[in-house]
C-alpha positions in Angstrom: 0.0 0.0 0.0 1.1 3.3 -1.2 2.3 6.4 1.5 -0.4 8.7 -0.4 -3.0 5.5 0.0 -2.7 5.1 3.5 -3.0 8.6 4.1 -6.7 9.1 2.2 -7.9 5.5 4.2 -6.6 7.4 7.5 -8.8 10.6 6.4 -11.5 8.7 5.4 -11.3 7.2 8.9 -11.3 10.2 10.8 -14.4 12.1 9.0 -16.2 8.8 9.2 -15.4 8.6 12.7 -16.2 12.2 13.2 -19.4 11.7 11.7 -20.0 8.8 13.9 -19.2 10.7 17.3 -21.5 13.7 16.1 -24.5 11.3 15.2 -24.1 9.2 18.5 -24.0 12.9 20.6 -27.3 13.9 18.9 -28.9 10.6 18.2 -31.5 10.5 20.7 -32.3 14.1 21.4 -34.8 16.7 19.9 -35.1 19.8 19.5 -37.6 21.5 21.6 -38.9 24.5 20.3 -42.1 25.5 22.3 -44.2 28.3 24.4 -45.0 24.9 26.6 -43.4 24.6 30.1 -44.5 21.3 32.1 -43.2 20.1 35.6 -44.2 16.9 37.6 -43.8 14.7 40.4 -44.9 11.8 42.0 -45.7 10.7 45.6 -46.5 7.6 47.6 -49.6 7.6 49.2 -50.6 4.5 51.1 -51.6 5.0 54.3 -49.6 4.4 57.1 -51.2 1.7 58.8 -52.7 -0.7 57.0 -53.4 -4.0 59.0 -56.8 -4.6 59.2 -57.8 -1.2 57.3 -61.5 -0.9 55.3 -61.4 -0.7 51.4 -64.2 1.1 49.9 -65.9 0.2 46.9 -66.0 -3.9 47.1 -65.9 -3.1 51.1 -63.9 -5.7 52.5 -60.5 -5.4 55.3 -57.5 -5.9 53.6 -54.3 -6.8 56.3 -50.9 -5.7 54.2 -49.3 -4.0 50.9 -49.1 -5.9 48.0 -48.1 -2.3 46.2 -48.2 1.1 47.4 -50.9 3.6 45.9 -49.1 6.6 44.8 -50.3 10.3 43.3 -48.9 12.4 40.6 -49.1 16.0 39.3 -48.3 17.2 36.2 -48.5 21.5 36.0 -48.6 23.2 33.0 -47.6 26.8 31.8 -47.6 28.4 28.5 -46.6 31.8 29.2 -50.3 33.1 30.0 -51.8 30.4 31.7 -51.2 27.5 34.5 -52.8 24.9 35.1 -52.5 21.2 36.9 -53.4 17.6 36.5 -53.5 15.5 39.4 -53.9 11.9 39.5 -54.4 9.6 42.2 -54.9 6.0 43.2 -58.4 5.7 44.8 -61.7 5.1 44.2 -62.9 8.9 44.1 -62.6 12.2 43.4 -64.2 13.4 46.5 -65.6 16.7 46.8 -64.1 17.8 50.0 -60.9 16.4 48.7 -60.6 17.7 45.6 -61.4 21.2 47.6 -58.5 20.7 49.2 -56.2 19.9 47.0 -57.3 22.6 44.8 -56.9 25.4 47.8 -53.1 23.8 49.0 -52.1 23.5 45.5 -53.0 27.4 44.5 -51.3 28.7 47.6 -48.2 26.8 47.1 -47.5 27.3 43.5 -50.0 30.0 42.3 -52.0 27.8 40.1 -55.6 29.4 40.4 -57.9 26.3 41.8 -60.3 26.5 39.0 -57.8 25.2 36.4 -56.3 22.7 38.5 -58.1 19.2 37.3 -58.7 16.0 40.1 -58.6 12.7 39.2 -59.1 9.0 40.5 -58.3 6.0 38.7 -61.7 4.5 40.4 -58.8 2.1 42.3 -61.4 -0.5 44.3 -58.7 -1.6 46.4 -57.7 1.5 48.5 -59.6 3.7 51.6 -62.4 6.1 51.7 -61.2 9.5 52.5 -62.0 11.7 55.2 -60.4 15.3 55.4 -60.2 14.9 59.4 -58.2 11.3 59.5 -54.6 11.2 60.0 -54.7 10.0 56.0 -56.9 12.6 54.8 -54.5 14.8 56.0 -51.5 13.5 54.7 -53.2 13.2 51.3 -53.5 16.8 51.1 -50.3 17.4 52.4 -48.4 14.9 50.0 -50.1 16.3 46.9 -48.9 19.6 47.8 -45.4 18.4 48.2 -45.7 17.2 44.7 -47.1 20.1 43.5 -44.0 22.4 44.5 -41.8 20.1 43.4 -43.4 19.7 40.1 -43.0 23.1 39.5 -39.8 23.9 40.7 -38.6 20.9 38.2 -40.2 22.9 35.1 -38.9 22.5 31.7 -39.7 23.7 27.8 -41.7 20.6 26.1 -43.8 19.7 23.1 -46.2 17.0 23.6 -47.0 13.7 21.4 -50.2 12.1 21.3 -50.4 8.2 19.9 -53.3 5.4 20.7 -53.1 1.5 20.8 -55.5 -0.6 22.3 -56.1 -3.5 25.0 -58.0 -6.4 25.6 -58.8 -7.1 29.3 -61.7 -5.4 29.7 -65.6 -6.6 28.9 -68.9 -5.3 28.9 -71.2 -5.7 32.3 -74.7 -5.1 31.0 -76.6 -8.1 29.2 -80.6 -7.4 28.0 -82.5 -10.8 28.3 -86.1 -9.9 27.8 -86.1 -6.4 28.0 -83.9 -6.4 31.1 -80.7 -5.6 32.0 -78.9 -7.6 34.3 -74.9 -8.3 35.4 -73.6 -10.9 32.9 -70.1 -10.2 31.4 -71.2 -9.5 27.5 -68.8 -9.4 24.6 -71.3 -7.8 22.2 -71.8 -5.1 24.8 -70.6 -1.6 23.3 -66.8 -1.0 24.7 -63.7 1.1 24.3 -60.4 -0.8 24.0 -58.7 2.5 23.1 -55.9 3.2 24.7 -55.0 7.2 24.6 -51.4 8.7 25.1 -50.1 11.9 25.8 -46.3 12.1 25.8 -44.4 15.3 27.2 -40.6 15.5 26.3 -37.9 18.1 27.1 -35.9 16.9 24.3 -32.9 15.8 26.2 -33.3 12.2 25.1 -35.7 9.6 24.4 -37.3 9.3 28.2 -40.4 11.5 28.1 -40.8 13.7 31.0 -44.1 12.8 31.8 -46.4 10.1 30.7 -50.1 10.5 30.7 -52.5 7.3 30.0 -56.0 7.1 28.7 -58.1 3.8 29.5 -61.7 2.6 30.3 -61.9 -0.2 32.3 -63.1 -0.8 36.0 -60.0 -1.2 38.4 -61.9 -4.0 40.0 -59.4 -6.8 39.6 -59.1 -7.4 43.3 -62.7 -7.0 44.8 -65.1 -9.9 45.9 -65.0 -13.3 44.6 -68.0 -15.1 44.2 -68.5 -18.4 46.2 -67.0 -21.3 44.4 -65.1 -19.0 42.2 -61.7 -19.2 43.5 -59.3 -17.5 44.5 -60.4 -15.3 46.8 -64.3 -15.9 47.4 -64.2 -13.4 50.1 -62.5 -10.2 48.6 -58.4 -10.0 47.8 -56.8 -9.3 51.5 -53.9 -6.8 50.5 -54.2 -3.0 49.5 -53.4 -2.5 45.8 -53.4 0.6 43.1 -54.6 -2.6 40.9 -54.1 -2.4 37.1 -53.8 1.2 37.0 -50.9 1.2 39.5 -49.2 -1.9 37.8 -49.5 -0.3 34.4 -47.7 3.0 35.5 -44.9 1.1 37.7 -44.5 -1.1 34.0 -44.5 1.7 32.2 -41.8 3.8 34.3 -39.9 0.8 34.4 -39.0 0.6 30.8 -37.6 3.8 30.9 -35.6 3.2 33.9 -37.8 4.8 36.1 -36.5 8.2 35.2 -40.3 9.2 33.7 -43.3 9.4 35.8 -46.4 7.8 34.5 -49.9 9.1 35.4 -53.5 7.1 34.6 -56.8 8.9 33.5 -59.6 6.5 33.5 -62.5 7.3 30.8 -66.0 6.6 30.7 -66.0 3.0 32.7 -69.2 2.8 34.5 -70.5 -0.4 32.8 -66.8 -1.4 31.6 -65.4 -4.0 33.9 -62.4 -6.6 33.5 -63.1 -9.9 31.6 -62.8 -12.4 34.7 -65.7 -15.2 34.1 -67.5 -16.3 37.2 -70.3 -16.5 39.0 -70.9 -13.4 37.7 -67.2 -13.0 37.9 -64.0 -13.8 40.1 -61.9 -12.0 41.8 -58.3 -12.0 40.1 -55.0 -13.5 41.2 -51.3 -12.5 40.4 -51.3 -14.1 37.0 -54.7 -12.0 36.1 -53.0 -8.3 37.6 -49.9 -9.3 35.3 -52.0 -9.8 32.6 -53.7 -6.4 32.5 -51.1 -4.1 33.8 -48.7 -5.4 31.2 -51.3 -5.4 28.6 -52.2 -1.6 29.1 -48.4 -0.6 30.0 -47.3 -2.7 27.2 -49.6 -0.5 24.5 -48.6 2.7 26.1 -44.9 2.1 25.8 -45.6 0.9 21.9 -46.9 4.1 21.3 -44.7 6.3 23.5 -41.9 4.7 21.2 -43.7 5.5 18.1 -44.3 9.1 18.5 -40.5 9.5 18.4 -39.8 8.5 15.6 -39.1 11.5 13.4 -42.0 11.9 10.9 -44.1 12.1 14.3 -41.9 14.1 15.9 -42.0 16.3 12.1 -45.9 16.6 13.0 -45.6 18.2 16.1 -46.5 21.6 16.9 -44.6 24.6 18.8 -47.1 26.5 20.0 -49.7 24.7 22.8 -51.5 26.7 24.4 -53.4 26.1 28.0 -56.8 27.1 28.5 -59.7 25.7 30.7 -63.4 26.5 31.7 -65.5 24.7 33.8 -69.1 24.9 35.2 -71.3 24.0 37.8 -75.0 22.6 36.6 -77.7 21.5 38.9 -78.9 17.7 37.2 -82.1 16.3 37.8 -81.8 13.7 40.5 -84.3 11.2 42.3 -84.5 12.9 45.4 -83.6 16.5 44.5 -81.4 18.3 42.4 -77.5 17.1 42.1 -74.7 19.5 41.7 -71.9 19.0 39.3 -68.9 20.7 38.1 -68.4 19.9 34.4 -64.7 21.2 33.1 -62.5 21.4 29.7 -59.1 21.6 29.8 -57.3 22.0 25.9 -53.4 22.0 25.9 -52.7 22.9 22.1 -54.8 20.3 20.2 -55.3 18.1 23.0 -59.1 18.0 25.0 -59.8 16.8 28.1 -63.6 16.8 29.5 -64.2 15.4 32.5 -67.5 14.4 34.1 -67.0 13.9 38.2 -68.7 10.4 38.5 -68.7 7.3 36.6 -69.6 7.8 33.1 -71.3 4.5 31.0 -69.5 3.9 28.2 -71.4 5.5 25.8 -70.7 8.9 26.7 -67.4 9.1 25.5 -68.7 7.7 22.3 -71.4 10.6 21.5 -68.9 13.2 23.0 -65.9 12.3 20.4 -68.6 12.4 18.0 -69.4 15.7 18.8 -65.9 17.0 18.4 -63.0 14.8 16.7 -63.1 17.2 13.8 -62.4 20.1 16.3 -59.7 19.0 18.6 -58.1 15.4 19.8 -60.8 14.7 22.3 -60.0 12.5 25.9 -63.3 11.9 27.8 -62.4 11.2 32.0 -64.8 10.5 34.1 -63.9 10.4 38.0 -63.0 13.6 38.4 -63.4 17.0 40.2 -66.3 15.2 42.3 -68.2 12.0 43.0 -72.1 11.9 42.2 -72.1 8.4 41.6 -73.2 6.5 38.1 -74.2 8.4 35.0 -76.3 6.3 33.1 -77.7 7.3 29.5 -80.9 8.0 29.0 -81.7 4.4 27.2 -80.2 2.6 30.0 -83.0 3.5 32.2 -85.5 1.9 29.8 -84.1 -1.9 30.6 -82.8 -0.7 34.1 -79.8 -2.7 35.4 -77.3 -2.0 37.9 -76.0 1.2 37.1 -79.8 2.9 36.5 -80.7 1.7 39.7 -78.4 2.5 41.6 -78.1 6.2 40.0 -79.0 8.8 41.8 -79.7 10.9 38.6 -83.1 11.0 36.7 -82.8 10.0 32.6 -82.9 13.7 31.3 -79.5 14.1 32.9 -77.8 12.9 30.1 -79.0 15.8 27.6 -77.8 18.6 29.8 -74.3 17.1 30.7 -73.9 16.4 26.6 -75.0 19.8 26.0 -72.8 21.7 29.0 -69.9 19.8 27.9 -70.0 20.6 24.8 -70.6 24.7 25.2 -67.6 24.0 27.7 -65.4 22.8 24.3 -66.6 25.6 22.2 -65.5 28.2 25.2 -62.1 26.4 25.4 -61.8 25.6 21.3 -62.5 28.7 20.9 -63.7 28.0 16.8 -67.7 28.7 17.8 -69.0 31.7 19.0 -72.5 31.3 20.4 -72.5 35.0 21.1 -73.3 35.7 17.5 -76.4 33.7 17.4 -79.9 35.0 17.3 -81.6 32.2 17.6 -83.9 32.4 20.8 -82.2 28.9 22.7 -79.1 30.5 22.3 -80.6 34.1 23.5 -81.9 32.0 26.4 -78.9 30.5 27.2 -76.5 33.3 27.1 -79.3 35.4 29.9 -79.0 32.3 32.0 -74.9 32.0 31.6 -75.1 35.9 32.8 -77.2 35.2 35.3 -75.2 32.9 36.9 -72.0 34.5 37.0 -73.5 37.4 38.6 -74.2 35.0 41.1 -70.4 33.6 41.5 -71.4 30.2 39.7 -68.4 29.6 37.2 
C-alpha cells in the first residue's frame, strides 16, 4: 500500500469517525422548540397503617401492601396560563378532597384552583377519604409536596399524542327480555382505546411525563364469588390494581426516570373480563395480565411518537386554557350539583364528568368534536355523584340505572354543558353571534349565573 493511500484511508477514517461521534452525541435528542413549560412529580400515598384497614368500593378489610398507591401532578404553563393535573390511586374524586387539594395546590404554586383538574383511577382496592383522618390529612399534604416540586422541576416541552388498544376489559350489562342484568357480554358496546399523551424536554428519548388514557373498571381485586376461586371473600392486600401496575411497568422501561400518570374514561359499565359467577376475583397471574397489557400499549406508542415523521408533525405553540361549570342535574330525590370542566393544551381536549360515566358517553362526545380537537373523555374527576347512566339505559334498568341517583334527562344537559364547555375552550364557535332564541336564552341564563359567582 502506497504512503499517499494510507493517508486518504486514514482521512476517510477520521471524518467517518467524526461523523460517527456527532450522530451518536445527537442521536436520541430533539429539538424542543415550544411556548409549553411542564413540571411533575410523584408521591407515595398509602396510608400508614394498613393492618386490618376498610377498602371502599368492594368493602372488604384488607391486612398488608401488596403495592403502594401513589399520586402524581403534572402543572402546565404556556406563558399566560397554568394549570395542573393530578392523578391519584383511589376510588374517588371526593368533593371535600378535591377542595382541598385545589386550595393547598394554589397557595403553594399559584395555580388558580379552578384550572387545577382532580382525578381518580376508580382504584377498588384502597380507603375512603376523610379530610379529618390522619390519612386525609397527609393526602392533602403529600399532593402539595408534589405540586411544588413539580413546578420547581419545570422545563420547555412539546407533547406527542399516539393510541393503541387493550384487551382485558368486557362489557357488564346483558338485556335478556327487556332487562338488563350483570352478565359479562362481549357484544356489549366497549372502548379498548388506549389514549397517550407524551411530554418530552428533548434531552433524550425518556419523556418527562407520561399520561394514559383507559376505560376499564380497576376491579381486579374485589369480591370473589362463592366457588369462584381464589379469593371468594374479597383480595386481602391494598393494591393501586391495574392502573398502579401499568404506570410502575411503564416507568420501568424507561428506567424509572419518567413518571407515568393514569386517566380512566368513561368505565361505568366497563369491567375486567374475569368469568364467574358473575365474575372472580383476580390473582397474580390476572393483575400481570392487565397491567402489562395496558403498559405494554402505552410504551408501543410512546416509542412510536418519536420516531421523526411524528416528531416532524408536532407543533410549537400549545396553548393552555380551561373553563368549567357548575349545573344542577335532575336527581331522584332533589337536584344534584356537578362541576363539568374542559381543559385543551394545544390540540389536545380533556372533559371530564365527576362520576362514573357509562361507556357511551365518550362515544357521542368524540362524535361531537374529533373534527375540532383530539378529544380525551375522563370521568372520576373534580367530584363523585355516583353513576351516569344514558338516557336508554333506564329503559331496561340494570345495575347502574338503579343504583343512580340521577333522573334520565341528565344525560342531555351534561352532553349539551360539555359541549358549550369545548366551544369556550376551542374557541372555533362563537355562540354570542347567534340570534336564535335557545341560544338568546342560554346566554341570559350563563349571565345570570356568573353574577351569582357560579363559574
Amino acid at each position: 500500500m502506497t504512503f499517499r493511500l494510507m493517508l486518504l484511508l486514514s482521512a476517510c477514517t477520521g471524518i467517518l469517525s467524526s461523523v460517527g461521534v456527532a450522530d451518536e452525541i445527537r442521536d436520541g435528542r430533539m429539538n424542543v422548540t415550544s411556548n409549553l413549560r411542564a413540571g411533575v412529580a410523584k408521591v407515595d400515598i398509602t396510608p400508614d397503617v394498613t393492618k386490618g384497614l376498610p377498602i371502599v368500593g368492594h368493602r372488604r378489610t384488607v391486612f398488608v401492601i401488596r403495592d403502594p398507591l401513589r399520586a402524581g401532578v403534572l402543572v402546565l404553563d404556556d406563558g399566560e396560563t397554568k394549570a395542573a393535573i393530578v392523578s391519584l390511586d383511589t376510588i374517588g374524586a371526593w368533593d371535600e378532597m378535591v377542595q382541598l387539594a385545589r386550595l393547598r395546590i394554589e397557595k403553594l404554586t399559584s395555580i388558580p384552583a379552578e384550572n387545577i383538574m382532580v382525578t381518580a383511577s376508580h382504584n377498588h382496592s384502597g380507603p375512603g377519604f376523610d379530610a379529618n383522618s390522619d390519612w386525609g390529612k397527609l393526602l392533602i399534604d403529600k399532593l402539595g409536596i408534589a405540586a411544588e416540586k413539580a413546578t420547581e422541576t419545570m422545563k420547555p416541552v412539546t407533547v406527542g399524542y399516539g393510541e393503541d388498544r387493550i384487551g382485558f376489559g368486557i362489557n357488564r350489562r346483558k338485556v335478556i327480555d327487556g332487562r338488563a342484568v350483570v352478565r359479562l357480554n362481549p357484544d356489549g358496546p366497549n372502548d379498548q382505546r388506549v389514549k397517550v399523551l407524551r411530554f418530552d424536554d428533548g434531552n433524550s428519548l425518556t419523556p418527562l411525563a407520561v399520561i394514559m388514557h383507559a376505560v376499564c373498571h380497576p376491579c381486579f381485586f374485589t369480591w370473589g364469588d362463592k366457588g369462584s376461586p381464589p379469593y371468594p371473600n374479597g383480595y386481602p392486600k391494598l393494591s393501586a390494581d391495574f392502573p398502579g401496575e401499568a404506570q410502575s411497568f411503564v416507568e420501568m422501561c424507561y428506567g424509572n426516570k419518567t413518571s407515568a400518570m393514569f386517566l380512566q374514561g368513561c368505565a361505568g359499565d366497563i369491567r375486567p373480563n374475569l368469568p364467574g359467577y358473575p365474575y372472580r376475583c383476580a390473582d397474580e397471574a390476572d393483575i400481570q395480565w392487565a397491567g402489562r397489557d395496558l403498559g405494554s400499549a402505552v410504551v408501543r406508542s410512546l416509542a412510536r411518537e418519536v420516531t421523526r415523521e411524528r416528531l416532524a408533525d408536532r407543533g410549537s405553540y400549545y396553548a393552555i386554557r380551561v373553563a368549567s361549570t357548575k349545573v344542577s342535574l335532575p336527581g331522584k330525590t332533589g337536584r344534584i350539583e356537578a362541576e363539568l370542566q374542559a381543559m385543551k393544551i394545544g390540540p389536545y381536549l380533556l372533559l371530564t364528568m365527576p362520576g362514573e360515566p357509562m361507556v357511551e358517553y365518550g362515544f357521542k362526545l368524540e362524535n361531537a368534536i374529533e373534527d375540532r380537537a383530539i378529544p380525551i373523555i375522563v370521568g372520576y374527576a373534580n367530584g363523585n355523584i355516583g353513576y351516569i347512566a344514558t338516557e336508554a339505559a333506564y329503559e331496561v334498568g340494570g345495575y347502574e340505572p338503579n343504583t343512580s341517583k340521577l333522573l334520565p334527562e341528565a344525560e342531555t344537559m351534561i352532553l349539551d354543558e360539555l359541549s358549550r364547555l369545548a366551544d369556550r375552550v376551542i374557541g372555533d364557535v362563537f355562540e354570542s353571534f347567534s340570534k336564535h332564541p335557545k341560544d338568546v336564552k342560554r346566554r341570559q341564563e350563563l349571565e345570570k349565573n356568573n353574577s351569582k359567582g357560579v363559574r
